[in-house]
HTML snippet that shows the backbone in 3Dmol.js (N, CA, C, O; Angstrom):
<script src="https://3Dmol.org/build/3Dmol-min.js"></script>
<div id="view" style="width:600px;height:400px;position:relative"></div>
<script>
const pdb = `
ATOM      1  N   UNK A   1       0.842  -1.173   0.000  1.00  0.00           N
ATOM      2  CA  UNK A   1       0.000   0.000   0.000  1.00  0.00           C
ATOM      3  C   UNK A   1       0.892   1.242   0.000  1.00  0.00           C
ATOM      4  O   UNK A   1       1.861   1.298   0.757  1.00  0.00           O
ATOM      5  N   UNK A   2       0.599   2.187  -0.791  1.00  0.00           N
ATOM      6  CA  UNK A   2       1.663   3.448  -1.396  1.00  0.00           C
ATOM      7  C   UNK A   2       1.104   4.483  -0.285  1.00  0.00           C
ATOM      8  O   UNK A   2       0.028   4.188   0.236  1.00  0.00           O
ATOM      9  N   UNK A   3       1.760   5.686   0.122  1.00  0.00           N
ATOM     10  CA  UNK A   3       1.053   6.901   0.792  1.00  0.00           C
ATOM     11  C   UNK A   3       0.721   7.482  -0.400  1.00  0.00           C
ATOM     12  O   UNK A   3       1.216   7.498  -1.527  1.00  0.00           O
ATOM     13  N   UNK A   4      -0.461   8.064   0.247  1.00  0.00           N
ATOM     14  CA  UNK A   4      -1.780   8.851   0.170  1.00  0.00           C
ATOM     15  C   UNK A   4      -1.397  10.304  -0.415  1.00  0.00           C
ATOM     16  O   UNK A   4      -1.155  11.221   0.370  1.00  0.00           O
ATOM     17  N   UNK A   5      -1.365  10.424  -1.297  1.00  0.00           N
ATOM     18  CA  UNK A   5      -1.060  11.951  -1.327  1.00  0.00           C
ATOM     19  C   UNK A   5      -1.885  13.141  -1.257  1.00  0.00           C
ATOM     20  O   UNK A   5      -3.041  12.807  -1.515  1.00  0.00           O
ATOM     21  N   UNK A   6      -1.810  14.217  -1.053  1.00  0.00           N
ATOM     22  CA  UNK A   6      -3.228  15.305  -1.287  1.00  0.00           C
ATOM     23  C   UNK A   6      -2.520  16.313  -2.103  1.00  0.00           C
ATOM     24  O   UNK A   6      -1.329  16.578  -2.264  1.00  0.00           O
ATOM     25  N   UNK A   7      -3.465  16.723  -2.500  1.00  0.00           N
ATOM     26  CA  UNK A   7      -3.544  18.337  -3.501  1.00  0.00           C
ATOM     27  C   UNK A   7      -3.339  19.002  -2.598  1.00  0.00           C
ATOM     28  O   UNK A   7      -2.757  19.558  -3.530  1.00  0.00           O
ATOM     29  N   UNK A   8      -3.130  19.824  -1.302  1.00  0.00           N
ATOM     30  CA  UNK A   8      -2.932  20.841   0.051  1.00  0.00           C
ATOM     31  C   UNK A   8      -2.671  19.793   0.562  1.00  0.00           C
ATOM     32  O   UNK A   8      -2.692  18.565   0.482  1.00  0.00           O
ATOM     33  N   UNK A   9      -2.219  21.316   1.546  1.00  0.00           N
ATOM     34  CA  UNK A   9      -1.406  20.546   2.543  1.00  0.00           C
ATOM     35  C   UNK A   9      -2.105  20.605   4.083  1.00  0.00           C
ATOM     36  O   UNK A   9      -2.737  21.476   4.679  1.00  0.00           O
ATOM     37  N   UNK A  10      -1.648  19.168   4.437  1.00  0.00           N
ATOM     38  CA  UNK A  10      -2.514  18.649   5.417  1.00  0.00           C
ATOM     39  C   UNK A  10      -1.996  19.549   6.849  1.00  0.00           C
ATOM     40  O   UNK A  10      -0.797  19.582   7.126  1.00  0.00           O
ATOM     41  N   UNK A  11      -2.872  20.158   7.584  1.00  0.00           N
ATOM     42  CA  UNK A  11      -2.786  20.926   8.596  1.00  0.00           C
ATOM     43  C   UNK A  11      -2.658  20.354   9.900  1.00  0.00           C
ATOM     44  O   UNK A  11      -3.593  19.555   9.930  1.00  0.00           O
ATOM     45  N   UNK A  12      -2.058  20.284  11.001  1.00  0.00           N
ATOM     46  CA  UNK A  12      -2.005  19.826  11.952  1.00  0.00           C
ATOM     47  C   UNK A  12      -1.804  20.658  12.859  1.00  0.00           C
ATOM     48  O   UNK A  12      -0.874  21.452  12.716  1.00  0.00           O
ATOM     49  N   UNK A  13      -2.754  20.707  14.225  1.00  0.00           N
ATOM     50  CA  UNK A  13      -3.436  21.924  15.122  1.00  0.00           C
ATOM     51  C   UNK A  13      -2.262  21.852  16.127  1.00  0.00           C
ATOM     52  O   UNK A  13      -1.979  20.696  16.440  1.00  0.00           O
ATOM     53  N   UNK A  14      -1.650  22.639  16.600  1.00  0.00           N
ATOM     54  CA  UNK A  14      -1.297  22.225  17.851  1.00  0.00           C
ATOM     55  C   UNK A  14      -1.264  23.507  18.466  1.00  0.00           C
ATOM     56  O   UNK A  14      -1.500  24.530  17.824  1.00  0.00           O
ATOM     57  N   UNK A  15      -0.827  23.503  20.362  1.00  0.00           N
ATOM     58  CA  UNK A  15      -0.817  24.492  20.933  1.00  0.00           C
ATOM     59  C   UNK A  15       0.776  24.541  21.622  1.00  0.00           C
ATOM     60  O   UNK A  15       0.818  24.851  22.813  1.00  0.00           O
ATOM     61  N   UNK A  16       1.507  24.378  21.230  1.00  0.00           N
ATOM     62  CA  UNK A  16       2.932  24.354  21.492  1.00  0.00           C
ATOM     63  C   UNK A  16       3.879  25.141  20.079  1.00  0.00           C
ATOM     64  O   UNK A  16       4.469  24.708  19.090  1.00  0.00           O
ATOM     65  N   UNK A  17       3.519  26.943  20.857  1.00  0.00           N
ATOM     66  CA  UNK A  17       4.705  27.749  19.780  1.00  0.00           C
ATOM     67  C   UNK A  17       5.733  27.274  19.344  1.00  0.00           C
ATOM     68  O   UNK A  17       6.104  27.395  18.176  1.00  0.00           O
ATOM     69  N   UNK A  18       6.384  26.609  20.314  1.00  0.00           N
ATOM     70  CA  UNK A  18       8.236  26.308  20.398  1.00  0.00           C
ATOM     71  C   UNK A  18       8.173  25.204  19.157  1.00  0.00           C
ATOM     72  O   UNK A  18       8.695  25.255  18.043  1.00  0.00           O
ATOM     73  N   UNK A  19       7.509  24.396  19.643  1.00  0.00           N
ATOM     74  CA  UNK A  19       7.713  23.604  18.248  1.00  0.00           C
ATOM     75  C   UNK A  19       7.269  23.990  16.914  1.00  0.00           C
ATOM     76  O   UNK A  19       7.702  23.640  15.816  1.00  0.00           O
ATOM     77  N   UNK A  20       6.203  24.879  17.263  1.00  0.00           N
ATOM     78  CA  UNK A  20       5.784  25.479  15.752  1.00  0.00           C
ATOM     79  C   UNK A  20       7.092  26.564  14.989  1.00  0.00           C
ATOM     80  O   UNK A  20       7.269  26.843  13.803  1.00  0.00           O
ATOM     81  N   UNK A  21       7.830  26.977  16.188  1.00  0.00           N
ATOM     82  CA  UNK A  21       8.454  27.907  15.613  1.00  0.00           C
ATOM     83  C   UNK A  21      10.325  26.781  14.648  1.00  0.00           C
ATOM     84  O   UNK A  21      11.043  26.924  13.658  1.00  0.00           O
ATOM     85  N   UNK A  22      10.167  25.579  16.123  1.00  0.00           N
ATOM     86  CA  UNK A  22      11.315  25.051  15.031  1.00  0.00           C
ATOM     87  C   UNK A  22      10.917  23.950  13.984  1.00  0.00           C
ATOM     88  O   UNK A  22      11.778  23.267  13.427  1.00  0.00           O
ATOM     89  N   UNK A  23       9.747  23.826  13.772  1.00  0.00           N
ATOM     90  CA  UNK A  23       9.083  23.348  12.703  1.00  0.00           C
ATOM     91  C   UNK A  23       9.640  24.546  11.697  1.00  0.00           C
ATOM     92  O   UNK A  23      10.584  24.245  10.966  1.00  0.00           O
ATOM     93  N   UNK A  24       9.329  25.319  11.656  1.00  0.00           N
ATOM     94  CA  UNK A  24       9.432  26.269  10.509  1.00  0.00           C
ATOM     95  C   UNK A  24      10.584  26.615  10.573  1.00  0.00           C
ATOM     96  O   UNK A  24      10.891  27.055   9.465  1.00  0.00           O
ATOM     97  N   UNK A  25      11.888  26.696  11.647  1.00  0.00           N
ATOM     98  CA  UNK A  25      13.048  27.654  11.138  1.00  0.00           C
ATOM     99  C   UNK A  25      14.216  26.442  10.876  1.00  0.00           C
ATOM    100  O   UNK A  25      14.468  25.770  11.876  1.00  0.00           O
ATOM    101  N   UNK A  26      14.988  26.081   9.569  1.00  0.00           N
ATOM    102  CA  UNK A  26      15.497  25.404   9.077  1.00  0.00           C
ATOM    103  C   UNK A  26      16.933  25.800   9.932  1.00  0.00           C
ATOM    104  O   UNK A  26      17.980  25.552   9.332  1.00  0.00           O
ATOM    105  N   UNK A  27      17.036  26.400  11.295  1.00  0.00           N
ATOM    106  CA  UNK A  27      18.370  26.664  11.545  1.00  0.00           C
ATOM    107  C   UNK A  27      18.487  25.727  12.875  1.00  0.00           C
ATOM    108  O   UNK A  27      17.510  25.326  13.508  1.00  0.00           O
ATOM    109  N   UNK A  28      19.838  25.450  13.187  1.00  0.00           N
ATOM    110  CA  UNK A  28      20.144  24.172  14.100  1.00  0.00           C
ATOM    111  C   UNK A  28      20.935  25.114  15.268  1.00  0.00           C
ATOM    112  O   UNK A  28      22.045  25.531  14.937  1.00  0.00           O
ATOM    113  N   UNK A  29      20.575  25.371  16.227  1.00  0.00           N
ATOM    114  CA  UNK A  29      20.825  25.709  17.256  1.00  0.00           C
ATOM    115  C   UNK A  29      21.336  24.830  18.649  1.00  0.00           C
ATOM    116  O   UNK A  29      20.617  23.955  19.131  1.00  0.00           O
ATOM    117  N   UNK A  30      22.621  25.172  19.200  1.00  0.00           N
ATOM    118  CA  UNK A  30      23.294  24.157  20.013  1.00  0.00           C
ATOM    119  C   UNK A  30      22.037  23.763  21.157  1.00  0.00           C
ATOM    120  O   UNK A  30      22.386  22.639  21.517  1.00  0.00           O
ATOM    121  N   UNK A  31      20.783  24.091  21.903  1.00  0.00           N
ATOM    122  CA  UNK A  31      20.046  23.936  22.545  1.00  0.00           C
ATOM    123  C   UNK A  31      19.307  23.059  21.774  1.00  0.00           C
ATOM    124  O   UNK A  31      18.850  22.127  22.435  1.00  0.00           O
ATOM    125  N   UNK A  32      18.917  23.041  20.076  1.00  0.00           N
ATOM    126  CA  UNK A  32      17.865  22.087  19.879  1.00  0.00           C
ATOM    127  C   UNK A  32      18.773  20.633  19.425  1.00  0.00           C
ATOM    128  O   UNK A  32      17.993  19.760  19.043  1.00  0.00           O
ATOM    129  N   UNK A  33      19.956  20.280  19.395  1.00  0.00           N
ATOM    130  CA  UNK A  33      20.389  19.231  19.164  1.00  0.00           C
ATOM    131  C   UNK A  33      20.130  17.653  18.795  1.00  0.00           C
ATOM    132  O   UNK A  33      20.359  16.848  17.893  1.00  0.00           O
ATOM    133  N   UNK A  34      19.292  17.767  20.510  1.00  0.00           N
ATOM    134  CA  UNK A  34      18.888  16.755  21.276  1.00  0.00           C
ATOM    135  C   UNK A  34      17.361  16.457  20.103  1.00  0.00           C
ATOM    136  O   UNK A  34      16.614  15.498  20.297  1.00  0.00           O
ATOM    137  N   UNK A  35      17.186  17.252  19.188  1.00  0.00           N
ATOM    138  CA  UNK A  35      15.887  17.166  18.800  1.00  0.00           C
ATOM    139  C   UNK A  35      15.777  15.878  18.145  1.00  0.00           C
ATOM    140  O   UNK A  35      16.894  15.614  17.700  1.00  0.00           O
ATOM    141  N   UNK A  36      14.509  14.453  17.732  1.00  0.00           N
ATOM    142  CA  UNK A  36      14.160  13.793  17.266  1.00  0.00           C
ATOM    143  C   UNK A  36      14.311  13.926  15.659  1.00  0.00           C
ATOM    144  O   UNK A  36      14.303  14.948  14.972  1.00  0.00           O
ATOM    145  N   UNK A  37      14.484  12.267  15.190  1.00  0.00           N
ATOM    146  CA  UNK A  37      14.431  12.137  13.784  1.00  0.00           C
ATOM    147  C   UNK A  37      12.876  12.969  13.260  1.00  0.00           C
ATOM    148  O   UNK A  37      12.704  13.807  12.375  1.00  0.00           O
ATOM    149  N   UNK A  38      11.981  12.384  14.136  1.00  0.00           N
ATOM    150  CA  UNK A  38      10.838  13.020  14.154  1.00  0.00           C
ATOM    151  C   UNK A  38      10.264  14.682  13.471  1.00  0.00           C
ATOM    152  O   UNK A  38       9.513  15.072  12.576  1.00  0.00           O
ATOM    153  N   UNK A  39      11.445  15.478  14.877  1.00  0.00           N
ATOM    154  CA  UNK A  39      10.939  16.257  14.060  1.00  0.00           C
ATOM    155  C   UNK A  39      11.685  17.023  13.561  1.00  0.00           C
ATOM    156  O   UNK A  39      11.679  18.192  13.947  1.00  0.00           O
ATOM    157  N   UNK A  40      12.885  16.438  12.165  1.00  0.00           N
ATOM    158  CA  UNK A  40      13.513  16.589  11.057  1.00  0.00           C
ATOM    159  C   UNK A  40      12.639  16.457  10.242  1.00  0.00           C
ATOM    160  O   UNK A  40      12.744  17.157   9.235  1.00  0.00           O
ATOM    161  N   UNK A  41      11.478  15.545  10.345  1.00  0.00           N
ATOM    162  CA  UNK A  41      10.372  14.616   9.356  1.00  0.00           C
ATOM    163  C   UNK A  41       9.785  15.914   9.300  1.00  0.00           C
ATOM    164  O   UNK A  41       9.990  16.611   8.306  1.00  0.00           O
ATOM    165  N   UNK A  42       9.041  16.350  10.293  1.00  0.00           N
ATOM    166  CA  UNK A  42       7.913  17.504  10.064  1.00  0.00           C
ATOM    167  C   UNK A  42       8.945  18.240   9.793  1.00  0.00           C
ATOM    168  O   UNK A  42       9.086  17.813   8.648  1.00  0.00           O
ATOM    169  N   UNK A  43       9.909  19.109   9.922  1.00  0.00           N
ATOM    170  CA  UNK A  43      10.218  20.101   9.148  1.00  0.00           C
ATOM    171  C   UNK A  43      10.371  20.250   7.836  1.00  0.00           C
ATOM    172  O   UNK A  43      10.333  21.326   7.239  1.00  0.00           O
ATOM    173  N   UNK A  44      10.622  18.727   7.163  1.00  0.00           N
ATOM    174  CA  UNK A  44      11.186  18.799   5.975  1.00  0.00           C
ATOM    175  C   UNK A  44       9.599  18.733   5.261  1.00  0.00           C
ATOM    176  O   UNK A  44       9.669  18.656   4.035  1.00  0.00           O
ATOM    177  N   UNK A  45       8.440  18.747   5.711  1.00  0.00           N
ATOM    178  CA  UNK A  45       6.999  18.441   5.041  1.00  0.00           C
ATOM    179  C   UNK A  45       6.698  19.670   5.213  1.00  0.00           C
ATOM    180  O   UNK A  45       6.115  20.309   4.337  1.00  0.00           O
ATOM    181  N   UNK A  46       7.068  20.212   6.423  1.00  0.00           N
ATOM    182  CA  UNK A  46       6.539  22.160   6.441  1.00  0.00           C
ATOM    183  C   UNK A  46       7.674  22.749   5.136  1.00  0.00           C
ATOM    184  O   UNK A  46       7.052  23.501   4.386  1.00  0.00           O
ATOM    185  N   UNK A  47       8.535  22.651   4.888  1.00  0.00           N
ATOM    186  CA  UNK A  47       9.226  23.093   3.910  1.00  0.00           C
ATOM    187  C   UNK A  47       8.863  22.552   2.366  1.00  0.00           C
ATOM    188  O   UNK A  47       9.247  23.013   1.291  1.00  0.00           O
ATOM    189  N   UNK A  48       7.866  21.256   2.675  1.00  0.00           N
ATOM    190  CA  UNK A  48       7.782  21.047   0.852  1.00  0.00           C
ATOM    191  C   UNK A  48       6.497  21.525   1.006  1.00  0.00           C
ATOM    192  O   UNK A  48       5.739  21.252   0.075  1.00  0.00           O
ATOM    193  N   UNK A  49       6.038  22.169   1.931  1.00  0.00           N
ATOM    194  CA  UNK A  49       4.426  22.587   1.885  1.00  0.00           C
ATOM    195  C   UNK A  49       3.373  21.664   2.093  1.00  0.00           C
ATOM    196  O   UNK A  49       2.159  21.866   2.080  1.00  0.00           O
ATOM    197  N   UNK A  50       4.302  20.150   2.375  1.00  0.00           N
ATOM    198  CA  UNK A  50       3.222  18.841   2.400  1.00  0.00           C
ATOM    199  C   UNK A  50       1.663  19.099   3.732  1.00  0.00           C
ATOM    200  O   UNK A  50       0.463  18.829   3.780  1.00  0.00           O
ATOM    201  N   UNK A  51       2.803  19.829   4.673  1.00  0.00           N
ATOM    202  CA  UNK A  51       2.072  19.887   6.042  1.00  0.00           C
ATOM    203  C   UNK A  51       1.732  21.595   6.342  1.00  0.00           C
ATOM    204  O   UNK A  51       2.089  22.532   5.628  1.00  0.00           O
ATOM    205  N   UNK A  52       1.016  21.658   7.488  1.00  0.00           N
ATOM    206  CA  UNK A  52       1.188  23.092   7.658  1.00  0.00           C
ATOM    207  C   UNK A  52       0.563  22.948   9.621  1.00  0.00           C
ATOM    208  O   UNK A  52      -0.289  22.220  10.132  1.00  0.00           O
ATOM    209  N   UNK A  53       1.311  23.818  10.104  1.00  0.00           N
ATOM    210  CA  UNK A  53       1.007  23.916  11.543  1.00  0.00           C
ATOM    211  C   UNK A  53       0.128  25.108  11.572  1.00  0.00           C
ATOM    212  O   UNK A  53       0.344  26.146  10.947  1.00  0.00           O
ATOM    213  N   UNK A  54      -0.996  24.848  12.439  1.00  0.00           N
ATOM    214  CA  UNK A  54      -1.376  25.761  12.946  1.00  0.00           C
ATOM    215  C   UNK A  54      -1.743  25.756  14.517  1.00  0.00           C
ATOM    216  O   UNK A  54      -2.145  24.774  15.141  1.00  0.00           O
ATOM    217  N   UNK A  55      -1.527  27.027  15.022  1.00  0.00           N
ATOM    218  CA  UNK A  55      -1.764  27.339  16.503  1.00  0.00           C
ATOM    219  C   UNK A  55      -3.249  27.412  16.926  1.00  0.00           C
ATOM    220  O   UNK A  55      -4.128  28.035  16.331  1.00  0.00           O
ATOM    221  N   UNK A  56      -3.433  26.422  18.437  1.00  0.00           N
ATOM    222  CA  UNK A  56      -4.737  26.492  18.485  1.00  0.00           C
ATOM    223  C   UNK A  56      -4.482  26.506  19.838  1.00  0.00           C
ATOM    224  O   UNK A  56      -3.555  25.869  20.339  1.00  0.00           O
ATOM    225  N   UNK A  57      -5.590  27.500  20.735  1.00  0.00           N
ATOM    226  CA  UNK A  57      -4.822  27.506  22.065  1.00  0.00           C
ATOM    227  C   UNK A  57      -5.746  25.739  22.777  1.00  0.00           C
ATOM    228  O   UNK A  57      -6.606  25.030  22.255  1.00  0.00           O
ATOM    229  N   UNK A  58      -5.005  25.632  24.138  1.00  0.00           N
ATOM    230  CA  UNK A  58      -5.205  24.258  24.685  1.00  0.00           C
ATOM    231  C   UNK A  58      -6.601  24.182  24.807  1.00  0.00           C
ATOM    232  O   UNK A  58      -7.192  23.137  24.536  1.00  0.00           O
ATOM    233  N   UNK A  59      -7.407  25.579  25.335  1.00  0.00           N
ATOM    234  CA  UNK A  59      -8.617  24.793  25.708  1.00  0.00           C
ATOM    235  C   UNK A  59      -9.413  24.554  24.689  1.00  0.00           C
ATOM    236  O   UNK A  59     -10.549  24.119  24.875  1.00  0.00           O
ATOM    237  N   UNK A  60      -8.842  24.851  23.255  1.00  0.00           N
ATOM    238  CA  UNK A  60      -9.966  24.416  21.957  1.00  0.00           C
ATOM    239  C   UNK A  60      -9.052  23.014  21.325  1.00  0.00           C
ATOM    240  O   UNK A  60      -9.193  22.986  20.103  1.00  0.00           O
ATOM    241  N   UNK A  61      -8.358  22.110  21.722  1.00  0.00           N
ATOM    242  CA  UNK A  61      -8.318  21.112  21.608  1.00  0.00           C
ATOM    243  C   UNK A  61      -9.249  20.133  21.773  1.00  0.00           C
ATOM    244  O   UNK A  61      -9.164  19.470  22.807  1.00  0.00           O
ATOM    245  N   UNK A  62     -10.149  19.876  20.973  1.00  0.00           N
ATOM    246  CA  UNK A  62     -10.768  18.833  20.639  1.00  0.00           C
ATOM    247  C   UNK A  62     -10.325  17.549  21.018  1.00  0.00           C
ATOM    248  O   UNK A  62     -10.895  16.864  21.867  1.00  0.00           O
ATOM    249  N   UNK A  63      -8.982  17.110  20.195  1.00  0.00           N
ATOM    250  CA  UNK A  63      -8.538  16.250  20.619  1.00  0.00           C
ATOM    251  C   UNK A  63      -8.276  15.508  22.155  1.00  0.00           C
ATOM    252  O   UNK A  63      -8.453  14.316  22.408  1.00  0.00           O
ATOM    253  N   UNK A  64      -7.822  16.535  23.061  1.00  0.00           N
ATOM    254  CA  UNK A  64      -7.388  16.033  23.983  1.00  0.00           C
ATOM    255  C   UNK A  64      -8.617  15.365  25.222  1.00  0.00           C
ATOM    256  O   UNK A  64      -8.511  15.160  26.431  1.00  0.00           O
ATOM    257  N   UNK A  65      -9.636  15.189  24.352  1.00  0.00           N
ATOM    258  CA  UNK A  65     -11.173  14.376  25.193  1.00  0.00           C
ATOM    259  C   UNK A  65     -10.046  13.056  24.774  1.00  0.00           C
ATOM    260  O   UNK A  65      -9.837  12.248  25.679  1.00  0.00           O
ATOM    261  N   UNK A  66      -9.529  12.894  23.807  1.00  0.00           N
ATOM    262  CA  UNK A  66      -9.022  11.061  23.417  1.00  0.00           C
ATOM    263  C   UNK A  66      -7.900  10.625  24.152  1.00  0.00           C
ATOM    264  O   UNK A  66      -7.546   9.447  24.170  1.00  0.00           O
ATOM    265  N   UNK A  67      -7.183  11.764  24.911  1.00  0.00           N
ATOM    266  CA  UNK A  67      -5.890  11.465  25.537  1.00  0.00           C
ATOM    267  C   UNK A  67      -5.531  11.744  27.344  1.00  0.00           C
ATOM    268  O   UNK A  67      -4.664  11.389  28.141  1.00  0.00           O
ATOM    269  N   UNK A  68      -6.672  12.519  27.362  1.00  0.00           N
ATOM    270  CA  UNK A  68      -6.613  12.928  28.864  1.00  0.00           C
ATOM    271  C   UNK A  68      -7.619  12.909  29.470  1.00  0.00           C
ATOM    272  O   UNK A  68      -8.565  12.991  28.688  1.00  0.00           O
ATOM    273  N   UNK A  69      -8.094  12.803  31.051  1.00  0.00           N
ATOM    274  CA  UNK A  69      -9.584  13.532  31.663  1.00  0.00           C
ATOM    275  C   UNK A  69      -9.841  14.792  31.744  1.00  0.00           C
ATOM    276  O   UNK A  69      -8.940  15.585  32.015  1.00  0.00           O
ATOM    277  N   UNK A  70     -10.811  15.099  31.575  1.00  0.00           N
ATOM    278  CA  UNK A  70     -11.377  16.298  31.250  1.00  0.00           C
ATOM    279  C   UNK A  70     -12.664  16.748  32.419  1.00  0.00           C
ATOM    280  O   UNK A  70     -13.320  15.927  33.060  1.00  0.00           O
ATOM    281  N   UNK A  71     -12.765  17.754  32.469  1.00  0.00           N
ATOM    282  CA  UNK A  71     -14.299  17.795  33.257  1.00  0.00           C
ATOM    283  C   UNK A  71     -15.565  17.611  31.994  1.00  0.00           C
ATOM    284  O   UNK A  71     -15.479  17.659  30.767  1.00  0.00           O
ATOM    285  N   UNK A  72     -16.596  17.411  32.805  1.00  0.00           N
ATOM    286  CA  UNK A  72     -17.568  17.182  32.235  1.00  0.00           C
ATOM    287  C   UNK A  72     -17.933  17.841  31.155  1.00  0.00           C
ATOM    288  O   UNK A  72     -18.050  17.301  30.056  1.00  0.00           O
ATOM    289  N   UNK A  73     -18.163  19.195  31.408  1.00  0.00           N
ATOM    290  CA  UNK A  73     -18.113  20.583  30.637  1.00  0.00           C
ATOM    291  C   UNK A  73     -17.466  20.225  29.415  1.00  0.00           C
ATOM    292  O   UNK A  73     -17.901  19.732  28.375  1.00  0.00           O
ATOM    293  N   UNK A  74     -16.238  20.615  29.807  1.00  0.00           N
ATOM    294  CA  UNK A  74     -15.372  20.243  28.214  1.00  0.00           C
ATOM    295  C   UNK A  74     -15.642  18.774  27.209  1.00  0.00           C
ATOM    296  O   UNK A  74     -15.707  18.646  25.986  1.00  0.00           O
ATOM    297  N   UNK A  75     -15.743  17.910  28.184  1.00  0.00           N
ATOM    298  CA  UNK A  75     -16.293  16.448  27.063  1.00  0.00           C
ATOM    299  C   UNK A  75     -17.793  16.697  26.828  1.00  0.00           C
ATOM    300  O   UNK A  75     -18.331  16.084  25.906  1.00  0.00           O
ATOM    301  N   UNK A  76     -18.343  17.345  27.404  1.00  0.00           N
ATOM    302  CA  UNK A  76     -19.759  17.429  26.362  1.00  0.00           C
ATOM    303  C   UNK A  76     -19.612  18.483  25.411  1.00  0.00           C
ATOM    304  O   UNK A  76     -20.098  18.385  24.284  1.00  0.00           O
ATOM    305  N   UNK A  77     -18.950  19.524  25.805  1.00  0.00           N
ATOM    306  CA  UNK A  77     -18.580  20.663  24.315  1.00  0.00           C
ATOM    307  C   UNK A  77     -17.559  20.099  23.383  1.00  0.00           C
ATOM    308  O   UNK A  77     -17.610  20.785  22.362  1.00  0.00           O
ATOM    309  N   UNK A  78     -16.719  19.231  23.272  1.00  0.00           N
ATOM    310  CA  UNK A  78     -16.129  18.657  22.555  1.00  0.00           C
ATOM    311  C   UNK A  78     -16.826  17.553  21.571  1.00  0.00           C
ATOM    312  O   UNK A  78     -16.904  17.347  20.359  1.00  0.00           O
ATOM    313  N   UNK A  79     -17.257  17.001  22.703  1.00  0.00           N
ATOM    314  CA  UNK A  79     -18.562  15.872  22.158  1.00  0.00           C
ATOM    315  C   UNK A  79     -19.496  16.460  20.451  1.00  0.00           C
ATOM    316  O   UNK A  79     -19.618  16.102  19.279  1.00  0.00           O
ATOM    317  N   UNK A  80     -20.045  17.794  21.599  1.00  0.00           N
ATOM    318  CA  UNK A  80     -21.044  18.437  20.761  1.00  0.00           C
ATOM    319  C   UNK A  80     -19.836  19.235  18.994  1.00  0.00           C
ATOM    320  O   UNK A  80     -20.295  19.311  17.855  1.00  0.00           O
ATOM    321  N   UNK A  81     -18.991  19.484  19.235  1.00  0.00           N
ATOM    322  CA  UNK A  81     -17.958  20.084  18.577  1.00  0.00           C
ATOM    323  C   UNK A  81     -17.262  18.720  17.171  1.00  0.00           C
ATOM    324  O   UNK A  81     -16.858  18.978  16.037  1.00  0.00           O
ATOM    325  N   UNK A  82     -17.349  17.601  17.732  1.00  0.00           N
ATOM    326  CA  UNK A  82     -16.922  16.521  17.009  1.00  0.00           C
ATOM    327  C   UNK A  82     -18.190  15.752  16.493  1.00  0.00           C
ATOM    328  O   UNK A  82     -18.016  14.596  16.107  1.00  0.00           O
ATOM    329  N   UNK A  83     -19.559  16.342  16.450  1.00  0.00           N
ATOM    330  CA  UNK A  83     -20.900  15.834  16.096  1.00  0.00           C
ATOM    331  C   UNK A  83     -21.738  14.357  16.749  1.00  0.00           C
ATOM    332  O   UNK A  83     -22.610  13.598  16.325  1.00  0.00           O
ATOM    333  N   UNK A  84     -20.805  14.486  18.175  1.00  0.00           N
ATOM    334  CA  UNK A  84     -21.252  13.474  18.649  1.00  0.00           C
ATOM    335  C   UNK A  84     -22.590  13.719  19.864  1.00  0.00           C
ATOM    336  O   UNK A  84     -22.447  14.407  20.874  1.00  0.00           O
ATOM    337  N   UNK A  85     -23.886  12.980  19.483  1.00  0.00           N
ATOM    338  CA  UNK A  85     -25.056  13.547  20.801  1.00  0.00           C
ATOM    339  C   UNK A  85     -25.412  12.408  21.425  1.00  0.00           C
ATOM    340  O   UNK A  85     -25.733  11.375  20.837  1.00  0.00           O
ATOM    341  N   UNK A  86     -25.371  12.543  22.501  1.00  0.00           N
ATOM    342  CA  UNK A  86     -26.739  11.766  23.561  1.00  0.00           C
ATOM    343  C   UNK A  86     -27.679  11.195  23.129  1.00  0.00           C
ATOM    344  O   UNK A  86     -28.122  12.082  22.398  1.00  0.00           O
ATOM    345  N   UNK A  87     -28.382  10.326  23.008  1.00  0.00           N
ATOM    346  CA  UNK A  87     -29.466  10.622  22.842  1.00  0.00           C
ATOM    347  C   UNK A  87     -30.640  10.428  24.244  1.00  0.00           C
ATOM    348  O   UNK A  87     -31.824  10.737  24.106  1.00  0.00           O
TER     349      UNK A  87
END
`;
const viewer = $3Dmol.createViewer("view");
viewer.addModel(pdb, "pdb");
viewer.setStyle({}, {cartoon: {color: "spectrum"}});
viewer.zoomTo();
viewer.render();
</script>
């Protein structure tokens, strides 16, 4: 099975500047060294335009109902936000 390609580029939300910022700056600084193959990968997809970061602050993470506890509040506005209802 081959990857998937798209016409745009696929966006990925996050709420962590620091990485958004060395996602985007192609310069190697003695503090980021230690950094992952990982994220060589995303930089080199923010540079072919494959990917694109965008900033979303924490409490509009959607996602994080799938990874953490939450209060009630937030998993039913998330719920309601990801088209999921009660019935």
């Amino acid at each position: 099975m081959g990857a998937v390609k798209s016409e745009t580029p696929i966006t990925i939300f996050t709420d962590n500047q620091g990485s958004m910022a060395l996602a985007k700056n192609p310069e190697s600084h003695s503090c980021t060294k230690h950094i992952s193959i990982q994220q060589h990968f995303i930089r080199e997809k923010v540079a072919q335009e494959e990917v694109q970061l965008q900033y979303l602050p924490t409490g509009d993470m959607v996602a994080d109902q799938l990874t953490k506890p939450l209060p009630q509040e937030k998993v039913e506005r998330f719920r309601r936000e990801m088209g999921v209802y009660e019935d």
